[in-house]
VOROSE-291881 format. One line per field, with one value per residue (C-alpha): x, y, z; residue in one letter. Coordinates in Angstrom, 3 decimals. Each point is the difference from the previous one (the first is absolute). Layout:
<rs>
u	c(X | ...);
v	c(Y | ...);
w	c(Z | ...);
r	c(A | ...);
</rs>
This chain:
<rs>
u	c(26.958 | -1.628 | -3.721 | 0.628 | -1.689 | -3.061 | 1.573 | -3.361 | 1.676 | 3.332 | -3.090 | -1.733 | 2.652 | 1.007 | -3.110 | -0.104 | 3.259 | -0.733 | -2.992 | 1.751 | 2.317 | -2.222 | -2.263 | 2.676 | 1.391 | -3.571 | -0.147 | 3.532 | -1.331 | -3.193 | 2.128 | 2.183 | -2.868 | -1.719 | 3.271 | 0.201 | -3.145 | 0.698 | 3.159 | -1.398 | -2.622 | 2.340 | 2.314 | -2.715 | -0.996 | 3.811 | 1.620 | -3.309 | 0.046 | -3.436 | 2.538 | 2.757 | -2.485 | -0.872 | 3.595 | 0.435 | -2.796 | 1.509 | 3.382 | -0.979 | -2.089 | 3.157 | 2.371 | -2.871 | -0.135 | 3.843 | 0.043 | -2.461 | 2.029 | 3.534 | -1.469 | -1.456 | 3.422 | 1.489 | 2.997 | 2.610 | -0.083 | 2.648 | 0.329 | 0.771 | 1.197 | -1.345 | 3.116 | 3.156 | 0.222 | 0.425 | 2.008 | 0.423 | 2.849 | -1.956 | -2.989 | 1.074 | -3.996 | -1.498 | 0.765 | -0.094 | -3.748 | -0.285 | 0.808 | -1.590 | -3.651 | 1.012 | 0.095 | -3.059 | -1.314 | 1.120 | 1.455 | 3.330 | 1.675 | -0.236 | 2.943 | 0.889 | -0.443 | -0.291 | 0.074 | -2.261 | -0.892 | -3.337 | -2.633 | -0.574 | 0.595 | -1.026 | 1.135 | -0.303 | 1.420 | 2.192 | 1.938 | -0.782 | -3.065 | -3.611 | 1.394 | 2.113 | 3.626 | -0.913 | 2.130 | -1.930 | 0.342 | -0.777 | 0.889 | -0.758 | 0.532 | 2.202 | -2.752 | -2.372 | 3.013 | 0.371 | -3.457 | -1.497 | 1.472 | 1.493 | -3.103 | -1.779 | 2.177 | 0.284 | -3.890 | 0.339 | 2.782 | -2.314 | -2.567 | 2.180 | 1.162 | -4.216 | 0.003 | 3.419 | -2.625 | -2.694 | 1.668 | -1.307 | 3.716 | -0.678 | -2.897 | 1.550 | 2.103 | -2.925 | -2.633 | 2.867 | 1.079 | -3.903 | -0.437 | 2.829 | -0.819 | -3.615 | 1.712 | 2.021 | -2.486 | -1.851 | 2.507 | 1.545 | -3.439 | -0.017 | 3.037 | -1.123 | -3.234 | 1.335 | 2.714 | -0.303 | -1.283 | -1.319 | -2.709 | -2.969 | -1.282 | 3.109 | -0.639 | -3.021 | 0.947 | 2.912 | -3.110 | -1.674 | 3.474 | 0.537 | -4.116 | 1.556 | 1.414 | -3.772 | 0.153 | 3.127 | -0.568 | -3.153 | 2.301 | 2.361 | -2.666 | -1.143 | 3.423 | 0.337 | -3.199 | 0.917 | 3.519 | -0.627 | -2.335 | 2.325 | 2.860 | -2.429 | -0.653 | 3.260 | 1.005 | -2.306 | 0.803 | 4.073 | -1.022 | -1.526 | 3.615 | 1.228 | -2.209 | 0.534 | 4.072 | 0.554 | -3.896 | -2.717 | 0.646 | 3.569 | -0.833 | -3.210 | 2.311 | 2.449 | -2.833 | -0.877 | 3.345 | 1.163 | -3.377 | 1.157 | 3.398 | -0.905 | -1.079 | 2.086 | 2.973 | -1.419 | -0.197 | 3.516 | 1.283 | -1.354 | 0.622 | 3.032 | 1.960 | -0.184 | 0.983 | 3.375 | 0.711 | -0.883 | 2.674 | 2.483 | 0.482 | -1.526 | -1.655 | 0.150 | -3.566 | -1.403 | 1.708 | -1.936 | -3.128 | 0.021 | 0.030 | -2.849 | -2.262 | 1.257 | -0.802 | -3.725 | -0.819 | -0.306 | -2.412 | -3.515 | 0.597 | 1.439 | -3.049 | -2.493 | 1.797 | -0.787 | -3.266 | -0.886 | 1.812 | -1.684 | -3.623 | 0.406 | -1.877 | -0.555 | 3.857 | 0.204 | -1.290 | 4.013 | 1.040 | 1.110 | 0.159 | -3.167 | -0.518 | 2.144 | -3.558 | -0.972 | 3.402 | -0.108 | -3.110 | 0.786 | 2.765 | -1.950 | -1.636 | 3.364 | 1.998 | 4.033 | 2.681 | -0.061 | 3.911 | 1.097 | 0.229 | 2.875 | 1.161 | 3.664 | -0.509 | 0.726 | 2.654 | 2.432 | -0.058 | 2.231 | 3.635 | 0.797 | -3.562 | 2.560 | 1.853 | -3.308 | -1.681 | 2.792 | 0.406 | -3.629 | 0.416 | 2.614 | 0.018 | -2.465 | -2.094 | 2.187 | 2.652 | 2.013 | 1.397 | -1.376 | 1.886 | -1.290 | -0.857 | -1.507 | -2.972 | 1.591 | 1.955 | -2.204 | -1.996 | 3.887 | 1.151 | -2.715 | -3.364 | 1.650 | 2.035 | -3.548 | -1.864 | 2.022 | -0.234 | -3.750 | -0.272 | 2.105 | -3.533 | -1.932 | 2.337 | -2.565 | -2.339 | 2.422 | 1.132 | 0.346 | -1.499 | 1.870 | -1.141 | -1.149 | -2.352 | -1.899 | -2.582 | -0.032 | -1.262 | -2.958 | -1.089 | 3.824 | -0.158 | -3.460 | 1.656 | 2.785 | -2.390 | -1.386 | 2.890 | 1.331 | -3.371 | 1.011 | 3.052 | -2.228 | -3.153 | -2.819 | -3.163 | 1.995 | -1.915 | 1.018 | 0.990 | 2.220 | 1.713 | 0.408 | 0.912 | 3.225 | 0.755 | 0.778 | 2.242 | 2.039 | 0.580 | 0.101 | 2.866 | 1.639 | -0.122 | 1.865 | 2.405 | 0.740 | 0.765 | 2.421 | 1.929 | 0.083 | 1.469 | -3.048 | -0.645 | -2.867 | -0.669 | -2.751 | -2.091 | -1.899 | -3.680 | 0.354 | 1.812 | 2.419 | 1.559 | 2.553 | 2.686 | 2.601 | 1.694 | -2.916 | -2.719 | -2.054 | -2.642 | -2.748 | 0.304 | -2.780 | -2.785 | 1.022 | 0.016 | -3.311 | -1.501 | 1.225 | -1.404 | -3.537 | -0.008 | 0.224 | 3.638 | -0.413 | 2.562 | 1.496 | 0.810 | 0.729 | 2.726 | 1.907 | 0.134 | 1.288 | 2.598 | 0.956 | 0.694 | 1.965 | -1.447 | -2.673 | 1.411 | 1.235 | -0.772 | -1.879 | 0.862 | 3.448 | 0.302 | -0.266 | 3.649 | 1.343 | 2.614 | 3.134 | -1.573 | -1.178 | 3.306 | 0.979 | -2.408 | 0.552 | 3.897 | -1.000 | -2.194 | 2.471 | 2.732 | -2.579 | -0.303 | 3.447 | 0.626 | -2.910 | 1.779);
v	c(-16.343 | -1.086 | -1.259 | -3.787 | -2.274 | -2.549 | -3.029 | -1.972 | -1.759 | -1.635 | -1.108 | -1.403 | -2.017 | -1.137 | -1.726 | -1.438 | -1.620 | -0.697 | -2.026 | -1.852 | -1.223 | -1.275 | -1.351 | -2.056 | -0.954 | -1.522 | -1.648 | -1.793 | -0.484 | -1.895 | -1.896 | -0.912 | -1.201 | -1.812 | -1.742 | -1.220 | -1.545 | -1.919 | -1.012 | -0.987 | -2.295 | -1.648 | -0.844 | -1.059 | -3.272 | -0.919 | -0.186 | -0.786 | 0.808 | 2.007 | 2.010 | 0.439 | 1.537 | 2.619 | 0.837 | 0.154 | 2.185 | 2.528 | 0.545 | 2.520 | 1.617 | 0.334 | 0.854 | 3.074 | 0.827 | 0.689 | 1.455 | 2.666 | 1.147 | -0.665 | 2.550 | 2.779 | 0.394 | 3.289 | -0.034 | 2.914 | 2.085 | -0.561 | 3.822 | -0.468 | 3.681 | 1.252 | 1.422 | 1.429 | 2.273 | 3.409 | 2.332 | 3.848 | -0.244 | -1.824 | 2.364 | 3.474 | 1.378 | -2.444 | -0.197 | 3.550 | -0.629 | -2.919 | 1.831 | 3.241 | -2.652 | -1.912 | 3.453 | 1.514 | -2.998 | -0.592 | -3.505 | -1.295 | -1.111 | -3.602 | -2.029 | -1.106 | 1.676 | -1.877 | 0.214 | -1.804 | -0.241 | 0.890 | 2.971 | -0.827 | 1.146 | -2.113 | 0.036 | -2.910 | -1.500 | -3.487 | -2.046 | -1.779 | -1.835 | 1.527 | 3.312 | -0.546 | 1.209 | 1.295 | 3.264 | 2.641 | -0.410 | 2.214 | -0.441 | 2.018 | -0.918 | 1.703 | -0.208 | 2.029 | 2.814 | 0.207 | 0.429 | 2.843 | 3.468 | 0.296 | 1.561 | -2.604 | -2.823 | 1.620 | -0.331 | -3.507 | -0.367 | 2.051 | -2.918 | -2.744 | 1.966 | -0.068 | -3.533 | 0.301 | 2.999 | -2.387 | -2.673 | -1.734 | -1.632 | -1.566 | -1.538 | -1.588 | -2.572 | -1.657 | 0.249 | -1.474 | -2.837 | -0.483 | -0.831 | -1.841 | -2.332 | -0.764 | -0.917 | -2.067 | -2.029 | -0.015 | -1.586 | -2.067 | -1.656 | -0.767 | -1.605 | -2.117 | -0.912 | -1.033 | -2.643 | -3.255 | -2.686 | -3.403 | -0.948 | 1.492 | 1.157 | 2.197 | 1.487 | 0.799 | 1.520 | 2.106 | 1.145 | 1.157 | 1.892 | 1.932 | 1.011 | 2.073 | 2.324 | 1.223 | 1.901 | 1.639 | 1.156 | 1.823 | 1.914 | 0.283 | 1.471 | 2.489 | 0.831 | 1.121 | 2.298 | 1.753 | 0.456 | 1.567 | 2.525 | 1.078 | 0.465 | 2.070 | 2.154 | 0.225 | 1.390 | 2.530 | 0.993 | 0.622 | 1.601 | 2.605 | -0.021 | 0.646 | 2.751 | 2.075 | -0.767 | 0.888 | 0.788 | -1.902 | 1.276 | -1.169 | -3.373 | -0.421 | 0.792 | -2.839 | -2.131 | 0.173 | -0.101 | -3.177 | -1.500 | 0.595 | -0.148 | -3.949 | -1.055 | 1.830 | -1.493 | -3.741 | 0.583 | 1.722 | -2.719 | -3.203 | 1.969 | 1.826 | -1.365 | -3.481 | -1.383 | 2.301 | -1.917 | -2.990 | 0.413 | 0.246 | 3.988 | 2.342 | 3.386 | 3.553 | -1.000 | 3.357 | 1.674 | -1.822 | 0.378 | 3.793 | -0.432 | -2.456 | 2.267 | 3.294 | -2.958 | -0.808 | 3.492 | 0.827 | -2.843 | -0.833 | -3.008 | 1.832 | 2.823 | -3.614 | -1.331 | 2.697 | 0.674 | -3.188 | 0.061 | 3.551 | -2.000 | -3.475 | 0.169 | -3.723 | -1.621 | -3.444 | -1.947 | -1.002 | 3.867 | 1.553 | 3.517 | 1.741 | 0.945 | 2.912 | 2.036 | -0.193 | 0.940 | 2.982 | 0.920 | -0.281 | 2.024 | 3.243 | 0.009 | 0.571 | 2.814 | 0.671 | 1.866 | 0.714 | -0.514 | 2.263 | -1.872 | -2.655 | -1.435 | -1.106 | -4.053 | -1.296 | -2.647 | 2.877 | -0.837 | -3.159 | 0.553 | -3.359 | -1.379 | -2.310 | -1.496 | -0.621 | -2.038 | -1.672 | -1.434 | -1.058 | -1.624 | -1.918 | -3.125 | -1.797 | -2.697 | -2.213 | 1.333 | 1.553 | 3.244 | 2.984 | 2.784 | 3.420 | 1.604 | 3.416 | 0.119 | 1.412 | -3.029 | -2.665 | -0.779 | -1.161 | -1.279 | -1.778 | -0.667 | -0.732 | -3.003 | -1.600 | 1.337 | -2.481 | -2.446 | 0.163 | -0.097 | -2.646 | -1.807 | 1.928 | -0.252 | -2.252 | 2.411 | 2.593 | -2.621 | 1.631 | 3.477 | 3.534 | 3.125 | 0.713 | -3.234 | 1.090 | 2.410 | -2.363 | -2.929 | -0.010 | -3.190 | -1.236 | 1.914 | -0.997 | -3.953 | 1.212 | 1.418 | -3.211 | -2.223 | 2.607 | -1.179 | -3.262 | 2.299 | 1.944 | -1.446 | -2.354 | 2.066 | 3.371 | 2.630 | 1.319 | 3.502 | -1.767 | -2.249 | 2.619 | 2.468 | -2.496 | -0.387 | 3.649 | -0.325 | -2.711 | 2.049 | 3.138 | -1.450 | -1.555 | 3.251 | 1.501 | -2.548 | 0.373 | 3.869 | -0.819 | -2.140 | 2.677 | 2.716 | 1.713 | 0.154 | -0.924 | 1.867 | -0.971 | 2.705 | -0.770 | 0.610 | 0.483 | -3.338 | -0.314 | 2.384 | -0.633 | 2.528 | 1.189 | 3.389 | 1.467 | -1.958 | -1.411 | -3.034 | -1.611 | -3.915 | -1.582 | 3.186 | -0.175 | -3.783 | -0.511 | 2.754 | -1.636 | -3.663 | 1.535 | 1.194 | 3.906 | 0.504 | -0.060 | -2.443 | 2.066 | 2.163 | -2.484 | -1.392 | 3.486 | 0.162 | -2.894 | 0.427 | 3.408 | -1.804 | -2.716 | -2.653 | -1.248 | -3.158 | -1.458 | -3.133 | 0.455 | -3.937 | 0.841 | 3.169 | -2.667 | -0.949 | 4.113 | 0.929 | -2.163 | -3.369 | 1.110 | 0.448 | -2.959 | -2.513 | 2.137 | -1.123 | -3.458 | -0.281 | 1.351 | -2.580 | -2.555 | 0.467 | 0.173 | -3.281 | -1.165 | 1.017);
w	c(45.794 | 2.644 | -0.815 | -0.101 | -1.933 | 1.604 | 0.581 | -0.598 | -3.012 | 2.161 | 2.544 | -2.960 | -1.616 | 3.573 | 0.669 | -3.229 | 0.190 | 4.134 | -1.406 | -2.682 | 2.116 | 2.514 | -2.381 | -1.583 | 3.655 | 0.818 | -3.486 | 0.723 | 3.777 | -0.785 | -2.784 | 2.465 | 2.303 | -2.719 | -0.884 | 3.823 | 0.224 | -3.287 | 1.179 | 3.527 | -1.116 | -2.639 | 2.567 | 3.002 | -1.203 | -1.065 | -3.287 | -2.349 | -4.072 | 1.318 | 2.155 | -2.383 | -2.067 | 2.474 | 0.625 | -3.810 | 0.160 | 2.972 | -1.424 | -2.965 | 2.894 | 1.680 | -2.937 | -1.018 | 3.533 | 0.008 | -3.756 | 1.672 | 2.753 | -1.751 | -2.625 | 2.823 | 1.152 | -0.917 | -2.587 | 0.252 | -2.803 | -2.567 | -2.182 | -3.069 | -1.282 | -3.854 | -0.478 | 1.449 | 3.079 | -0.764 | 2.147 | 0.602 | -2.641 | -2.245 | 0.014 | 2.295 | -1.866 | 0.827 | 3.725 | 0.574 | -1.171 | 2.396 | 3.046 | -0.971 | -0.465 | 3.472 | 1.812 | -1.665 | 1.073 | 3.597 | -1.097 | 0.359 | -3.546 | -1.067 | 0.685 | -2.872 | -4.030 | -3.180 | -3.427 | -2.604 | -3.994 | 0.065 | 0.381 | 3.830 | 3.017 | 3.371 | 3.904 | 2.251 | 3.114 | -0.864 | 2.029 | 3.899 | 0.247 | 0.209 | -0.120 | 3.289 | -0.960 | -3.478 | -1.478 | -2.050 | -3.847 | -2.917 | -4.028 | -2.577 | -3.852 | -2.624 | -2.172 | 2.383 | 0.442 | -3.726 | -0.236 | 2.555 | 0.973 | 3.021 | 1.027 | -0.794 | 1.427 | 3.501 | 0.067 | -0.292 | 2.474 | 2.088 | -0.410 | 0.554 | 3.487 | 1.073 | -0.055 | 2.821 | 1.648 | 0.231 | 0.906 | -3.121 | -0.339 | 3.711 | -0.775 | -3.493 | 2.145 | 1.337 | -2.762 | -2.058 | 2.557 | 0.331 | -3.947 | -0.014 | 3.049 | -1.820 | -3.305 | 1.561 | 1.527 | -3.182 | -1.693 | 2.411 | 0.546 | -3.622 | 0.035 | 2.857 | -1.601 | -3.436 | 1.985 | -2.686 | 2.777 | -1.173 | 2.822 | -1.152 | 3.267 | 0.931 | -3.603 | 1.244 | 2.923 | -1.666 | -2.713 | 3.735 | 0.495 | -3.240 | 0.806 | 2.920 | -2.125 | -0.452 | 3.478 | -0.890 | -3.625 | 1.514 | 2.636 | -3.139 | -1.841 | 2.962 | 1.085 | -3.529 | 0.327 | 3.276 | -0.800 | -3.706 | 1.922 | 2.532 | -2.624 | -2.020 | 2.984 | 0.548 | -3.576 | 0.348 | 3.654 | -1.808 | -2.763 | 2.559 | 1.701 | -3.541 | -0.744 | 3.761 | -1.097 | -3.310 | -1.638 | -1.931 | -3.264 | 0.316 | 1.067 | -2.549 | -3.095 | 1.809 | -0.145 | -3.035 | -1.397 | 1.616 | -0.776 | -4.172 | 0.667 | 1.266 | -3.145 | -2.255 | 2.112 | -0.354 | -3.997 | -0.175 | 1.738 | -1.841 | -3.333 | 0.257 | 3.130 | 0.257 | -3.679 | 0.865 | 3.290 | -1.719 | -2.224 | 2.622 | 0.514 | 2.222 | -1.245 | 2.311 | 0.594 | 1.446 | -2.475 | -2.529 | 1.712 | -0.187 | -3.454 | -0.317 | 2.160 | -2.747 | -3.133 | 2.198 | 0.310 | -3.564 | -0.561 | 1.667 | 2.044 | 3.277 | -0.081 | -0.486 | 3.272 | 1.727 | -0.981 | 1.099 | 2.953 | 0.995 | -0.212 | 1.278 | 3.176 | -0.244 | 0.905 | 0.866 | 3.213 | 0.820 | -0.259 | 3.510 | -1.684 | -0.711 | -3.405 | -1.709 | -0.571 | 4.071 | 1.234 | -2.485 | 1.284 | 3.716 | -0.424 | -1.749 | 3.202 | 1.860 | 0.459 | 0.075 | -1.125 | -3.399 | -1.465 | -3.130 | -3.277 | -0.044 | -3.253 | 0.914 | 0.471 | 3.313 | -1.617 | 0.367 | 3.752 | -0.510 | -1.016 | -2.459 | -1.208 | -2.640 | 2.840 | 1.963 | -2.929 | 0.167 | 3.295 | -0.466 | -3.463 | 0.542 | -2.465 | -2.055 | 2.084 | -1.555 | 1.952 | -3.167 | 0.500 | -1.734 | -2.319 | 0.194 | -3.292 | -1.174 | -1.638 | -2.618 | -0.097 | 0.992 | -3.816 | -1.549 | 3.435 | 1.422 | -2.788 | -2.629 | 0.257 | 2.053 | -2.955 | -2.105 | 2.147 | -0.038 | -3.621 | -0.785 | 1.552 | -2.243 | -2.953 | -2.159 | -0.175 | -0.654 | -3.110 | -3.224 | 1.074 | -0.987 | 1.099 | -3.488 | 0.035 | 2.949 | -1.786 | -3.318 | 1.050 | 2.449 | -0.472 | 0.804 | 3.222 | 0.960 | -0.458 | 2.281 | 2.243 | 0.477 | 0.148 | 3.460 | 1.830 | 1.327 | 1.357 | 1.666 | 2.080 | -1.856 | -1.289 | 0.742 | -1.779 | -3.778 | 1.241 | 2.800 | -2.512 | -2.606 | 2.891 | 1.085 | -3.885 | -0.644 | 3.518 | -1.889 | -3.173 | 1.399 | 2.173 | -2.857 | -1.751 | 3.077 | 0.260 | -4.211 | 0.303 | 3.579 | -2.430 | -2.385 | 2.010 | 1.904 | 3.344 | 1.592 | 3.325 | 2.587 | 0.603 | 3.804 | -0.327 | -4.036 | -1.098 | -2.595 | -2.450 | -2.709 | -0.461 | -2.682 | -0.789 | 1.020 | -1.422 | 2.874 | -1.381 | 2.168 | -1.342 | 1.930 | -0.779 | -3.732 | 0.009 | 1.858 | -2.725 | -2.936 | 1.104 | 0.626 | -3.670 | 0.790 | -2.257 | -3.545 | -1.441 | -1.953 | 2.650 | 2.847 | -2.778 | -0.525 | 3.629 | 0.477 | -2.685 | 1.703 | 2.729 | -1.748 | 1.209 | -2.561 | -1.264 | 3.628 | 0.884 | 3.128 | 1.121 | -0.021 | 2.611 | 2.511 | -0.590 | 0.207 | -2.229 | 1.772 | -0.226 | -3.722 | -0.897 | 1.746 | -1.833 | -3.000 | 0.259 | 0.479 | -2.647 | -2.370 | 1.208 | -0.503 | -3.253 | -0.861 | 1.116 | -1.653 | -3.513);
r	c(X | X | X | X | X | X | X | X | X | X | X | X | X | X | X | X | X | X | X | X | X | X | X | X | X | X | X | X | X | X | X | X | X | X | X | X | X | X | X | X | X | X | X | X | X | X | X | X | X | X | X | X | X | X | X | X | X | X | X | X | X | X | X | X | X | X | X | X | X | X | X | X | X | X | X | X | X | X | X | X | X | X | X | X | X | X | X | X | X | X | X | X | X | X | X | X | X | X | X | X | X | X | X | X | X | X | X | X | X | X | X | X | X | X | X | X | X | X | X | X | X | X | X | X | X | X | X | X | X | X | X | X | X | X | X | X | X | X | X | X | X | X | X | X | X | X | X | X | X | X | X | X | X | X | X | X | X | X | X | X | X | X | X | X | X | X | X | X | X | X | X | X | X | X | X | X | X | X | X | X | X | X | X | X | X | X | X | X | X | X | X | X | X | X | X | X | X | X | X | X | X | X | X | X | X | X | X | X | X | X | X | X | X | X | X | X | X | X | X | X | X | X | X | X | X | X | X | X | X | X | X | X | X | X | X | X | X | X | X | X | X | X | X | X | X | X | X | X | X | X | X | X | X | X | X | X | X | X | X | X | X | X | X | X | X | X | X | X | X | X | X | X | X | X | X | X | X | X | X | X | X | X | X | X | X | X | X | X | X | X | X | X | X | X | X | X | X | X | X | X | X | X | X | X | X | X | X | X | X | X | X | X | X | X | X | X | X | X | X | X | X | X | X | X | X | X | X | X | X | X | X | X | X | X | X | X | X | X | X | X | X | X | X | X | X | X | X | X | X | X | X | X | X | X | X | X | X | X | X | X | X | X | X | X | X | X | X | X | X | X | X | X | X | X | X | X | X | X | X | X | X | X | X | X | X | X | X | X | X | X | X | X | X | X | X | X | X | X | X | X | X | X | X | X | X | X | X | X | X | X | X | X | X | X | X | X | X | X | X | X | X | X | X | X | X | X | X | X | X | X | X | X | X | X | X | X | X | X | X | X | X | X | X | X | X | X | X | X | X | X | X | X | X | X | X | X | X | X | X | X | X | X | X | X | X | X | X | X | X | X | X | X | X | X | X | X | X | X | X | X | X | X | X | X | X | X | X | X | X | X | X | X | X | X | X | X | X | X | X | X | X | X | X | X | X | X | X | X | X | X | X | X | X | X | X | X | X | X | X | X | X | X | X | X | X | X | X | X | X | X | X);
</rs>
């Protein structure tokens, strides 16, 4: 490939940062000056309060003055890695895709491969200072591999290796370095200016100081605006790459994918992930995430996602990608090969995807180890003993309550409902509060049928099921239904019965059948010595 791209963007950001820099030398420079001729006419007429006050005046001058260059001065860049480094033996598909993308490309390989959590893929160069001494770098999440065809995923490696053709990576040093250095000043100035000094007219002077962070904040501001149209420019200049490599339909369906696949990730995580590693164990994540996205599919919320993602022209001032809908749009315009259909997923091209989530889950932030669990496993394992734990806060409300009470008295439940809202957030609205009630009974009911012999199974993307030679029961659905007044009560009663769990006292699954037996005992022995 030998058409190279203009380099009118690496001249652009160049002079910007060239002219920060000098602007922000002459700011320290006529500080420095000003601060002199304070200091010289304090000083000329000997030592006079009048001239201590001008020399109390100069030093902040001086201090900002140094603040301002000290924070100009490049830092070396400190890579902190999203996950582990892969290798060929880690990922031999992978790697065979790398190289096959770096020659199609004329591009040499990145230096170093890693692995993250998340639908994402990204290259960069880290390490050195300004860019000087920095080693190519590309990750790509488990998430995104579980996610797109191979097909599809090659498209976006394709990308990734336009930013290396157009030496977008390069340029990320010093558009980086250049943000950071104006930050820096930003804030140090701040710090400088909010110093706690008693004479009035040096708090007036450091007032003058935190004003300079006016100048900067503007460059901030327009740095920001030149930069976020380069890096748009640049996007679409790799998704041409992309397209000549592998094709535009390949790469639009990756698009639009990973755009869905985003969200859907965020949700399974918050919902499904994260209360397991809370507990202390650690789910095969991707593995559970394949089953989310088969759960999503059946429903309407992934097609919404994408519907809206297909006609959002409008993105947000901070974004340096162009909207899904103009990328899409530039690419029907392009032409490339046009790759048979691929449906095998390109998570096949790593070897051990359990071992891999591993070594970048390692512990809780606490620092506590994690167990690995199946999902099969991870309801009895890992929920249920913090579902007890959680109730025993919510155990009041819970007081007195069987299963077969919770269609025959709505006015006892709408009390209850009320007494969980100070649990909850002041003024929260009815269908919230009622909403978190039927989680604490449904819950309860869960926790009654574990104790009773059933297994309760969480189902990723679906929630949880209840199961028992055979007989598979939905406790939070039939729960929520019955509290809303759609069972009859006669009904909700013989199903509860079936079940054999009608007459439980919901305020006691907290304890679980052990400590029940255990305060049971007690009780008992109580009583005997009572007699």
């Amino acid at each position: 490939m030998t058409n190279r791209p203009p380099r009118l963007p690496a001249v652009v950001v160049i002079a910007s940062m060239f002219a920060f820099f000098v602007i922000a030398l002459l700011i320290a420079a006529a500080l420095c000056w000003l601060a002199w001729v304070l200091y010289e006419r304090a000083f000329t007429g000997g030592w006079t309060q009048g001239g201590l006050h001008l020399a109390a005046l100069a030093t902040p001058l001086v201090v900002a003055a140094g603040t301002i260059v000290w924070s100009l001065l490049p830092r070396r860049d400190r890579f902190v890695p999203p996950g582990p480094e892969l290798s060929e033996r880690d990922a031999p598909g992978l790697f065979r895709e790398i190289q096959r993308i770096a020659a199609a490309t004329g591009q040499a390989p990145p230096g170093h491969v890693y692995a993250s959590l998340g639908v994402e893929a990204f290259v960069t160069e880290r390490g050195g200072v300004m860019g000087f001494g920095s080693t190519r770098v590309l990750a790509v999440g488990l998430a995104l591999l579980e996610l797109l065809s191979e097909t599809e995923a090659a498209a976006v490696l394709a990308h990734e290796f336009g930013h290396f053709h157009a030496g977008d990576t390069k340029l990320g040093p010093w558009v980086l370095g250049t943000r950071a250095s104006i930050g820096r000043t930003i804030e140090n100035l701040g710090r400088v200016g909010d110093l706690e000094m008693d004479l009035w007219i040096v708090r007036r002077m450091l007032a003058l100081v935190r004003g300079l962070r006016a100048p900067f904040e503007w460059f901030w501001r327009l740095h920001l605006r030149i930069t976020r149209g380069i890096a748009r420019a640049q996007e679409y200049a790799a998704d041409a790459v992309a397209a000549r490599v592998v094709g535009p339909q390949a790469l639009a369906e990756a698009l639009k994918k990973t755009r869905v696949g985003s969200l859907a990730f965020d949700a399974y995580l918050h919902t499904s992930v994260l209360p397991v590693l809370e507990a202390g164990f650690r789910p095969r994540i991707t593995e559970g995430f394949r089953a989310f996205l088969r759960a999503q599919r059946q429903g309407p919320a992934l097609d919404l996602a994408l519907h809206e993602a297909l006609h959002d022209h409008s993105g947000t001032p901070d974004d340096s990608h162009p909207p899904i809908p103009d990328r899409l749009a530039a690419l029907a315009k392009l032409s490339g090969p046009q790759p048979p259909f691929d449906s095998r997923p390109a998570i096949a091209w790593l070897e051990d995807v359990a071992s891999l989530e591993a070594r970048i889950i390692v512990s809780r932030p606490d620092g506590t180890a994690l167990q690995d669990v199946a999902w099969t496993d991870v309801m009895m394992r890992a929920l249920a003993p913090v579902w007890r734990d959680r109730l025993a806060q919510d155990q009041r409300v819970l007081s007195g309550l069987t299963p077969a009470l919770v269609v025959l008295q709505p006015a006892n439940m709408r009390r209850r409902v009320r007494a969980l809202v100070g649990g909850i957030i002041d003024g929260a609205p009815d269908d919230e509060v009622a909403a978190r009630f039927a989680e604490v009974v449904g819950a309860a009911v869960v926790l009654a049928l574990v104790d009773r012999g059933w297994t309760a199974i969480a189902v990723t993307g679906e929630g949880i099921r209840v199961e028992r030679d055979g007989v598979v029961v939905e406790p939070f659905e039939e729960v929520a239904l019955a509290l809303q007044g759609e069972a009859e009560a006669a009904a909700w009663r013989a199903r509860v019965e079936a079940l054999g769990i009608a007459e439980v006292a919901l305020d006691r699954v907290v304890d679980g059948p052990r400590r029940a037996r255990a305060r049971h005992a007690q009780t008992t022995r109580a009583r005997r010595g009572a007699r």
